[in-house]
N, C-alpha and C positions, 0 to 999 in steps of 0.2 A: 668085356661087356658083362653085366650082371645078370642074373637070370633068375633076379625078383620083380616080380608085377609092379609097375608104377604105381602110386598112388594118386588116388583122384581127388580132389578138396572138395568139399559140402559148399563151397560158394557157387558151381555152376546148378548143383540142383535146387540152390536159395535163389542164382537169377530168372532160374525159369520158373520158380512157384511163383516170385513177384512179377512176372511178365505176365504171369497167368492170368495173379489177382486183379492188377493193377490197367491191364490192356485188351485182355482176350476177356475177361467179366461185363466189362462194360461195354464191348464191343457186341455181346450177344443180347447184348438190349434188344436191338435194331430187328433180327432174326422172328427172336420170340413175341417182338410187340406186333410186326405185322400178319405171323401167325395167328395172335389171339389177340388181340390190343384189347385192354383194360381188363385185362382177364383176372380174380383175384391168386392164383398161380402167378403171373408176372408181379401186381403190385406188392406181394411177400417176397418173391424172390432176389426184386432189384428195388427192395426197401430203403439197401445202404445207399444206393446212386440216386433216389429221391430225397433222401434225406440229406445227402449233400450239397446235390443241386439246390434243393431248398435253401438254404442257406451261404450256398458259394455261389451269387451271379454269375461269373463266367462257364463256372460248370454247367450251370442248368440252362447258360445260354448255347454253349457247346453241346448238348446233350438233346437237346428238343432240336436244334439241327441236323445233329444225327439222325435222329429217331422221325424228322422229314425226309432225308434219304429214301428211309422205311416205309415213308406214307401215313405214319402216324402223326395225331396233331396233339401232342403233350406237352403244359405248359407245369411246370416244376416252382411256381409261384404259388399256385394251388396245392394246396393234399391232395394225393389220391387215395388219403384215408380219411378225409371230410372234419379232420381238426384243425383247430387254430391256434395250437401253442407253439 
């Protein structure tokens, strides 16, 4: 048997930074919007998941479901920065 340290690959700290981004980001929607709902602290923070949803119906129809969960009533159709481009 050897009695050099395994080495460990940079893939399981890349699956958990994108579990991170990708799962536990969006999932603190829910947390911080019934904390403060429409606070301009949450609309800067979860600007990327409004702007997705803007644009991906399924997201922003998943996403305002969540965020009922929450008790929040945010519809991703609208800005919640008041433009129209």
């Amino acid at each position: 048997m050897s009695d050099e340290p395994k080495k460990r690959g940079s893939w399981g700290w890349i699956g958990w930074a994108l579990l991170a981004v990708f799962v536990l980001y969006p999932l603190s929607m829910g947390p911080a919007w019934r904390i403060a709902p429409g606070s301009d602290f949450n609309v800067t923070m979860y600007s990327p998941v409004f702007w997705a949803s803007r644009y991906c119906r399924p997201m922003g129809d998943a996403a305002s479901q969540y965020l009922r969960l929450w008790g929040a009533e945010v519809y991703f159709y609208d800005s919640p920065f008041g433009d129209d481009d």
